[in-house]
C-alpha positions as CSV (number, residue, x, y, z in Angstrom):
1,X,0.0,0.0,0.0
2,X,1.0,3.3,-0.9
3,X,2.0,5.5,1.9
4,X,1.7,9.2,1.9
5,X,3.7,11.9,4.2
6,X,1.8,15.1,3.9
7,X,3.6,17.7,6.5
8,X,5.2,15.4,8.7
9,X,6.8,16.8,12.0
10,X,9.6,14.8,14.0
11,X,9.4,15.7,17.8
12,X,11.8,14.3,19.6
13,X,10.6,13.1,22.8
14,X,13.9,13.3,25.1
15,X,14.4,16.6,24.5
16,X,11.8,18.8,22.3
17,X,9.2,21.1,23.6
18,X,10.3,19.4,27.6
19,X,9.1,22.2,30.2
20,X,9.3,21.7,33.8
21,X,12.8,21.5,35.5
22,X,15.0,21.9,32.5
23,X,13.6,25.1,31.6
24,X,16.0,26.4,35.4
25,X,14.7,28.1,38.7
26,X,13.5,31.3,38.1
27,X,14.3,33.9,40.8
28,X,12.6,36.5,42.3
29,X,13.5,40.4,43.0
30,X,12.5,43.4,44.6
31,X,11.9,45.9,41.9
32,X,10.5,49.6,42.0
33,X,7.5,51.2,40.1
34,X,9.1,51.7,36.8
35,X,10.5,48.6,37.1
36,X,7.9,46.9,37.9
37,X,5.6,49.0,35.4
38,X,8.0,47.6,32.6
39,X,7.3,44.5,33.8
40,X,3.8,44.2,33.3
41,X,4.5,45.8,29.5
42,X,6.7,43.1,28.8
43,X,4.6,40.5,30.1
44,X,1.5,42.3,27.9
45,X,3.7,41.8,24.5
46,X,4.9,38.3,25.9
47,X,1.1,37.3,26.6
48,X,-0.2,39.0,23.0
49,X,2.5,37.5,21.0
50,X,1.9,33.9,22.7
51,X,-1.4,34.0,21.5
52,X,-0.7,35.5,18.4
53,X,1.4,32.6,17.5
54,X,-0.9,30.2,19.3
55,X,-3.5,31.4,17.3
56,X,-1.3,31.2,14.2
57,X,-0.6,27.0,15.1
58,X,-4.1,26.4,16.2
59,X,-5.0,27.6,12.1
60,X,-2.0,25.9,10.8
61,X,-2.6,22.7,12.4
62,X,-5.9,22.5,11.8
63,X,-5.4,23.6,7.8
64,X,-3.1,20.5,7.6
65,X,-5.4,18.3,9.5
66,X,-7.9,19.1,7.3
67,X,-6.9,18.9,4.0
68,X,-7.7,15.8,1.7
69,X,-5.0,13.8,-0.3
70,X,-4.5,14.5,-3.6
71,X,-7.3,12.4,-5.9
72,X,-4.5,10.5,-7.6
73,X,-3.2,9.4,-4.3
74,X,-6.3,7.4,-3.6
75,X,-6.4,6.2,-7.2
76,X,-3.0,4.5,-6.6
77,X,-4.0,3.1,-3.6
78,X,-7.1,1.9,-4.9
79,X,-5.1,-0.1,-7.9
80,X,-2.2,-1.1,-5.4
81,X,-5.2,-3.0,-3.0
82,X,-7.8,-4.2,-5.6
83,X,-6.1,-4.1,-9.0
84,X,-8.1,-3.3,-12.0
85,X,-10.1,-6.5,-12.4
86,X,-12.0,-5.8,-9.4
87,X,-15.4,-4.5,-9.3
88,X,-17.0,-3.3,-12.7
89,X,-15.5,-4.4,-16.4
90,X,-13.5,-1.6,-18.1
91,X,-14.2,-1.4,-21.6
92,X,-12.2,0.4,-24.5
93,X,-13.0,1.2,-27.9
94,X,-10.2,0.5,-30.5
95,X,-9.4,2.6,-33.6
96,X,-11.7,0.3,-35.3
97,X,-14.6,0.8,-33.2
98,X,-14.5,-2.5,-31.7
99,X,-15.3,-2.6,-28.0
100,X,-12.2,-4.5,-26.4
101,X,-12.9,-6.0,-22.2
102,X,-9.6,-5.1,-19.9
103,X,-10.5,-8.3,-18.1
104,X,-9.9,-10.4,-21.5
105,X,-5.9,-9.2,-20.9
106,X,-5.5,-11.4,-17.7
107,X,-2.8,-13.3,-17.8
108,X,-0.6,-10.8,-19.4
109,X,1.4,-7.8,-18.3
110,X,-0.4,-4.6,-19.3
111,X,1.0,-1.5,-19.8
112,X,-1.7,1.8,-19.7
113,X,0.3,4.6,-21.7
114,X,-1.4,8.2,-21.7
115,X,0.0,9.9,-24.4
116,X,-0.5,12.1,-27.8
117,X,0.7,12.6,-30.8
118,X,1.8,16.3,-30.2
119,X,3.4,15.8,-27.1
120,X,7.0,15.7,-27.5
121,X,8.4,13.5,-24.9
122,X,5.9,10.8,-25.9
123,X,7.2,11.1,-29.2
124,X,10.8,10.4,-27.9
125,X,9.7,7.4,-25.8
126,X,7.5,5.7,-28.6
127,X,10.3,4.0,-30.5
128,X,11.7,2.4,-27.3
129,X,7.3,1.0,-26.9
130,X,8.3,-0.6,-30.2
131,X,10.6,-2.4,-29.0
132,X,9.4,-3.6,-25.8
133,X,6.3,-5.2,-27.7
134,X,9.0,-6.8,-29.8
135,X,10.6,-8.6,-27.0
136,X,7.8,-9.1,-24.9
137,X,5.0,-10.2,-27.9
138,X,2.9,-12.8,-25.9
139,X,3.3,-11.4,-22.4
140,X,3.3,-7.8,-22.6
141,X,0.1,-5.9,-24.0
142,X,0.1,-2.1,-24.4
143,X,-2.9,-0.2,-24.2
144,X,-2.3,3.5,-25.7
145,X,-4.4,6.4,-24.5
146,X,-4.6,8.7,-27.2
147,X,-5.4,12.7,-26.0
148,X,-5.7,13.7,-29.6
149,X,-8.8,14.6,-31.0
150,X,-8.3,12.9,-34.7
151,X,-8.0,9.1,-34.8
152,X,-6.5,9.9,-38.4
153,X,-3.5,11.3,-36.5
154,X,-2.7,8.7,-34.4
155,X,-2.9,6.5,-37.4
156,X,-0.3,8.2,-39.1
157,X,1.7,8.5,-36.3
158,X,1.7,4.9,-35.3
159,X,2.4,4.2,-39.0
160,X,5.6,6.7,-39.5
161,X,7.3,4.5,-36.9
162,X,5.7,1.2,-38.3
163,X,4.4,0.4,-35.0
164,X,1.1,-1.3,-35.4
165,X,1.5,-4.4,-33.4
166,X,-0.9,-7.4,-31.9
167,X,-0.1,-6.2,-28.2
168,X,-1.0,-2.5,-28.6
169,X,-4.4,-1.4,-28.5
170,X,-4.9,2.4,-29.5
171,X,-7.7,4.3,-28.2
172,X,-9.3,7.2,-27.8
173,X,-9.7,9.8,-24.7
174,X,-11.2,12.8,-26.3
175,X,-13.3,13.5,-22.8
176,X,-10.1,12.7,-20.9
177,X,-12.4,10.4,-19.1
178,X,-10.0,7.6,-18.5
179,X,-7.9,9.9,-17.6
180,X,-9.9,11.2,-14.6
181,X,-10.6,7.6,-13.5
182,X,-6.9,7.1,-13.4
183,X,-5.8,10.5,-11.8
184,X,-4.0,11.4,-15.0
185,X,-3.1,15.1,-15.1
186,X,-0.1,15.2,-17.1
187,X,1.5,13.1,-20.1
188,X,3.4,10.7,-20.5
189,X,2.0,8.7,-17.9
190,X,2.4,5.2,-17.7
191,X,0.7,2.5,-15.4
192,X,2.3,-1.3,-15.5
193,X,0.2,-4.1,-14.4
194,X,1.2,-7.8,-13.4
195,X,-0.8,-10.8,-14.8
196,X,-3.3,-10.3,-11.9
197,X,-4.2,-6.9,-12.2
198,X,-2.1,-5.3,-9.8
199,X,-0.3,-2.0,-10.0
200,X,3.3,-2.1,-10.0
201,X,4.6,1.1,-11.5
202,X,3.3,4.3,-12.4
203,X,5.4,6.0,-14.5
204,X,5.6,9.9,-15.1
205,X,7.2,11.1,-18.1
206,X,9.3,9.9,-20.3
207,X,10.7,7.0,-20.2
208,X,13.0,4.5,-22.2
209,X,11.2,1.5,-22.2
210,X,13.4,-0.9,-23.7
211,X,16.8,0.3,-21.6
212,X,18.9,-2.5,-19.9
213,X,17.1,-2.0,-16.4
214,X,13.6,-1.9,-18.3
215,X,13.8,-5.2,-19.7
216,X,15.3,-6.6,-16.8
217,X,12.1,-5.7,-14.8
218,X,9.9,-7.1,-17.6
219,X,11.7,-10.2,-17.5
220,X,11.2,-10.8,-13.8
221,X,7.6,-9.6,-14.1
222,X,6.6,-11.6,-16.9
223,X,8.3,-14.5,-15.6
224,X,11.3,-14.7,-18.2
225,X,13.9,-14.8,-15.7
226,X,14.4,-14.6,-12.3
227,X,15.3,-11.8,-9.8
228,X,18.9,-12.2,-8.6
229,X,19.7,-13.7,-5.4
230,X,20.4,-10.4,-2.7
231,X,24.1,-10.1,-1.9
232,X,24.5,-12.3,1.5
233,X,26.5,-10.1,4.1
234,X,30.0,-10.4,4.7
């Protein structure tokens, strides 16, 4: 489960904020009018300023105590716990038109990539998508999430790089719909899925996906290979 530190203060309890003895002995004198007129001044702007500030905490504290996670937080916790098989079917509409269950993909690896055709970095990343599908055909299934608003471009786009493939599905999110249910607010983002549905990685922006360390991790996931031993302790 994800964990979220929002804030977070450190008090530490054999020394911070102690009051009672350690603070010394505070000694008392026989002081004049002035001085004891001076005194009371003092203690005025010491009294005002406490509650000044104590005000100030009491706001602050409550502010922080108050205010909700970020959406997207959830969202990840949500797919971290229950995966995306649980509860009701998602289904996508291919470039065809052809309505495609997420729940027919288990077994697989699936990848959900938020991207468009005029966003730059997803441009850069694409060619290395290419070649993940190509080492990963039966085991790794890429679902693209198009934010354009012509299927014509992504069809050209996809073609430039000759990256039609059987494990990548392009669709549409032209009401950024899918977007919203993922807590998508920026792109790239990427969202990588074991064979049971459950979140592994969320990716934000770009991203070579076919680098040394990226296949590695595929491998492992998908069952290819497995993860090396951990160094024993000398």
């Amino acid at each position: 489960m994800m964990t979220h530190c929002q804030f977070d203060i450190c008090v530490n309890s054999a020394g911070g904020f102690n009051r009672g003895s350690s603070c010394g002995i505070v000694k008392s004198y026989t002081t004049g009018p002035t001085e004891r007129l001076m005194k009371k001044l003092i203690g005025l702007f010491i009294v005002l300023g406490l509650s000044i500030g104590g005000g100030w905490i009491y706001v602050q504290s409550t502010t922080f105590e108050t205010q909700a996670l970020p959406e997207s937080y959830k969202i990840l916790d949500n797919l971290e716990e229950d995966g995306i098989y649980q509860g009701e079917d998602l289904i996508i509409k291919n470039l065809e038109g052809k309505e495609l269950k997420l729940s027919a993909f288990k077994g697989k690896v699936v990848i959900l990539s938020f991207w468009a055709t005029w966003c730059a970095p997803c441009v850069e990343e694409f060619p290395s998508f290419i070649k993940l599908m190509d080492e990963f055909p039966e085991n790794v299934v890429v679902i693209a999430i198009s934010h354009d608003d012509d299927e014509q471009d992504v069809r050209e786009f996809v073609g430039a790089f000759k990256g039609f493939r059987e494990n990548l599905i392009l669709t549409m999110d032209k009401e950024k719909q899918l977007s919203d249910a993922f807590g998508v607010d920026r792109l790239p983002e990427g969202f990588i899925f074991d064979q049971k549905g459950m979140l592994q990685k969320k990716i934000i922006g770009i991203q070579d996906w076919a680098s040394p360390s990226a296949l590695q991790f595929f491998n492992i996931l998908t069952g290819k290979s497995t993860p090396p031993a951990p160094e024993k302790e000398s």
